[in-house]
C-alpha positions as CSV (number, residue, x, y, z in Angstrom):
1,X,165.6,285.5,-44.3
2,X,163.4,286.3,-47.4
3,X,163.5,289.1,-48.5
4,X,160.1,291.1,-50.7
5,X,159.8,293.9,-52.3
6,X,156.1,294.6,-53.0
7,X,154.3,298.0,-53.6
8,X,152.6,299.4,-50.8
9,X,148.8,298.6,-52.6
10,X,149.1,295.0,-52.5
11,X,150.4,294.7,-48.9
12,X,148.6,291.7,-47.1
13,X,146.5,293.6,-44.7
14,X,148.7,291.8,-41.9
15,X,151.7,293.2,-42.8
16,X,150.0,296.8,-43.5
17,X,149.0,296.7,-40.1
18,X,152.2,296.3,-38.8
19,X,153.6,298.4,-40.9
20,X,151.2,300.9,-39.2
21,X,152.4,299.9,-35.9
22,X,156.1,300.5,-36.5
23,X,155.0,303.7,-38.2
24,X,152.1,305.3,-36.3
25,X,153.7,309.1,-36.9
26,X,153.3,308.5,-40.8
27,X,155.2,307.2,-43.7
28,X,157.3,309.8,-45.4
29,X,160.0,310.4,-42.3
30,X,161.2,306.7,-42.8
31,X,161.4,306.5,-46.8
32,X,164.7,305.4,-47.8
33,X,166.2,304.2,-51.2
34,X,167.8,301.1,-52.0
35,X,168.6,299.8,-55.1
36,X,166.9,296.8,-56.4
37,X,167.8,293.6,-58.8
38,X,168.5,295.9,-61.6
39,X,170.7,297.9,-59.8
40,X,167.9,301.1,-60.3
41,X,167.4,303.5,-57.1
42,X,163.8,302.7,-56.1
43,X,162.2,304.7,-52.7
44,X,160.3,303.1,-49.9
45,X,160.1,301.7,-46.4
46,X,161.7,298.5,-44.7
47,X,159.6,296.5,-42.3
48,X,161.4,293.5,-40.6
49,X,159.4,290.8,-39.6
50,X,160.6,287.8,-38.1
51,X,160.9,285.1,-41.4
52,X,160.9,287.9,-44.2
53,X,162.4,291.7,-44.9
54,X,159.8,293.7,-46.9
55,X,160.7,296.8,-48.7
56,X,157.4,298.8,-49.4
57,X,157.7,300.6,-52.7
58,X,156.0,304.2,-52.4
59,X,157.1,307.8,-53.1
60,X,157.5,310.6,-50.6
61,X,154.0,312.0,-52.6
62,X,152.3,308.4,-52.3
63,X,153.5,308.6,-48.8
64,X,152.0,312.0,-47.7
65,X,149.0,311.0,-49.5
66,X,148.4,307.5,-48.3
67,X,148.3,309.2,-44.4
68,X,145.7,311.8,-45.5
69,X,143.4,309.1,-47.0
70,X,143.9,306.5,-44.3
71,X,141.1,306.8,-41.8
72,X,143.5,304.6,-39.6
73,X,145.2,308.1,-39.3
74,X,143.8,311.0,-37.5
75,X,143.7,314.7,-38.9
76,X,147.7,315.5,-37.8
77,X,148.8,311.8,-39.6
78,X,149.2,310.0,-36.1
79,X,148.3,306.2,-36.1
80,X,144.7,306.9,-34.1
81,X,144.7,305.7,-30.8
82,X,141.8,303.1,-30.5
83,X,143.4,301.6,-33.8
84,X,146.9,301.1,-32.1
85,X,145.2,299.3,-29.7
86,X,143.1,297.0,-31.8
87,X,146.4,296.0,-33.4
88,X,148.5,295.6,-31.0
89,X,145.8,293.2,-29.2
90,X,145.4,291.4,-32.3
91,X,148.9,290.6,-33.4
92,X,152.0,289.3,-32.2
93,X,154.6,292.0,-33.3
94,X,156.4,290.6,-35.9
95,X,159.2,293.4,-36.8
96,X,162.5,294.0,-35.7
97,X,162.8,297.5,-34.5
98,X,166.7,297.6,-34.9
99,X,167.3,300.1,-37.4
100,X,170.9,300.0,-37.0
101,X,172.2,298.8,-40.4
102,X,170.8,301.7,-42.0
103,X,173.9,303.3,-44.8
104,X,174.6,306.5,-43.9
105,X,174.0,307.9,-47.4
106,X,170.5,306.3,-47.1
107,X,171.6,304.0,-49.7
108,X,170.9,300.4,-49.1
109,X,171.0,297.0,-51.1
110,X,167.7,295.2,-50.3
């Protein structure tokens, strides 16, 4: 399985958009820190896709932030409806929804 870390900004806009799917109440409630190479704590969000594991780099600021500019979100930070659907028709979904490997210290090597 390959494994990417990549900053949220230069997400291909396939995996953004499942990101959105797996996440449609919002970033910030699923930010977790793993340690990278370098053995340095970095803070983001894991999406599982079938061939690779993504960790998306982004701050629990950059998180909040990115929800409130999105106009794929509505006013509350929910994934809008008619935008769901457009996805979800448009893509196979790709992730694996088992978040059962999870440290309980929130602590993960990616």
């Amino acid at each position: 399985m390959k494994r990417i870390i990549i900053d949220y900004f230069d997400l291909p806009s396939k995996v953004l958009e499942l990101l959105k799917l797996k996440n449609p109440n919002g970033f910030k409630d699923n930010l977790v820190t793993q340690l990278d190479d370098d053995k340095k704590q970095v803070v983001g969000i894991v999406l599982k896709t079938r061939h690779k594991n993504y960790f998306i780099k982004m701050s629990s600021t950059e998180a909040q932030y990115i929800i409130k500019e999105d106009s794929d979100y509505n006013g509350l930070g929910n994934l809008k409806d008619h935008i769901r659907d457009n996805y979800q028709n448009n893509y196979d979904l790709e992730y694996d929804d088992d978040d059962d490997d999870d440290d309980d210290d929130g602590i993960n090597n990616f």
